[in-house]
C-alpha positions in Angstrom: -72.3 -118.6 3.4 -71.3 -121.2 6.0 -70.9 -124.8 4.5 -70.8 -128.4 6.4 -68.9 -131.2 5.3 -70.1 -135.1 5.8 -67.5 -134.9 8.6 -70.0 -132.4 10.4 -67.8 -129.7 11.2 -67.8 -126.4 9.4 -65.8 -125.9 6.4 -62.4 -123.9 6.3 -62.4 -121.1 4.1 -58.8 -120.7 2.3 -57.0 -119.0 -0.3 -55.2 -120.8 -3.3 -51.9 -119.5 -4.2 -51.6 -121.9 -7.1 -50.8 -120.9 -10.7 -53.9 -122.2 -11.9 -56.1 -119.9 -9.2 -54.2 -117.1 -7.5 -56.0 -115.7 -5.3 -59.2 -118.0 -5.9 -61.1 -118.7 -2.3 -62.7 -122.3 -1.5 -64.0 -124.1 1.1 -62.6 -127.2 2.2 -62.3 -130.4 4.5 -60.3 -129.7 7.8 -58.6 -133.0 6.9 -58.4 -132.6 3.5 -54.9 -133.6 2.9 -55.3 -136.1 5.6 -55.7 -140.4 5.1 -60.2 -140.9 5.4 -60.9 -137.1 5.1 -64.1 -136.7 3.9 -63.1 -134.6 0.6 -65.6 -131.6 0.6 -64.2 -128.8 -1.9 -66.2 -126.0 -3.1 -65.2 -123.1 -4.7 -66.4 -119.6 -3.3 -66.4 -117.4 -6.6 -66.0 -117.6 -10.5 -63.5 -118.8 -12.0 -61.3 -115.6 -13.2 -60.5 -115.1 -17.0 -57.2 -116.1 -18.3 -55.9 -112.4 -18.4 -56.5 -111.7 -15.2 -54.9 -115.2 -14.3 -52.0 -114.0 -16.4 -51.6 -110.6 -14.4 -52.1 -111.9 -10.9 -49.3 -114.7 -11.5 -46.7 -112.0 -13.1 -47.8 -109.8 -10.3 -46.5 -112.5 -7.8 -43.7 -113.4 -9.3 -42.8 -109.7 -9.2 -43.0 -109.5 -5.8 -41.2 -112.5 -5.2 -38.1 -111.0 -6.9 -38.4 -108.1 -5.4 -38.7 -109.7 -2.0 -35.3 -112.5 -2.8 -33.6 -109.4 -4.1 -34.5 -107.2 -0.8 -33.1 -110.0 1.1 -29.9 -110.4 -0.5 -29.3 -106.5 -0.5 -29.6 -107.1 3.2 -26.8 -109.6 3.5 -24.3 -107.5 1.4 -25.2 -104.6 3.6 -23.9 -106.9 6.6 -20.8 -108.2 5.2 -19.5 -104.9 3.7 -20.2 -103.3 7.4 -18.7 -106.5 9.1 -15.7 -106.5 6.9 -15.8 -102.6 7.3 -15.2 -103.1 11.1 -13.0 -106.0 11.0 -11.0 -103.9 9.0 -11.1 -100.7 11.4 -10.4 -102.5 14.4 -7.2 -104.9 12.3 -5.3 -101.4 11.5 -6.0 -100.2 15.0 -4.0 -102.9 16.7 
């Protein structure tokens, strides 16, 4: 379903991230964060129940551990072979 706003354009269709709605779609103003927008919000589906509210958000937060702790794995990989090479190439000489 396609909806129009009072602005006349058609509606953007998004995804909330929030903690309240993970994963909940809507449809919104173009403008809606900007100064005269005309406001329109509507949400596309149901409201979900708390539980699955409460899985969704410890799913997230899962992955975003995961994903901080992937990135700093990454960075210790790159100074121990930096200081690996440093050190190889300081004994050479």
């Amino acid at each position: 379903m396609v909806y129009f706003y009072r602005c006349g354009r058609v509606a953007l269709f998004q995804t909330s991230w929030t903690d309240e709605n993970p994963g909940r779609r809507f449809y919104c103003c173009h403008l809606s964060k900007a100064p005269g927008a005309c406001e329109f919000f509507r949400w596309h589906d149901d409201q979900m129940p708390d539980q699955t509210r409460t899985v969704i958000y410890g799913l997230l937060r899962k992955v975003n551990t995961y994903e901080k702790e992937r990135v700093r794995s990454k960075w210790i990989i790159v100074v121990v072979v930096v200081y690996i090479i440093w050190t190889w190439f300081r004994d050479s000489t």
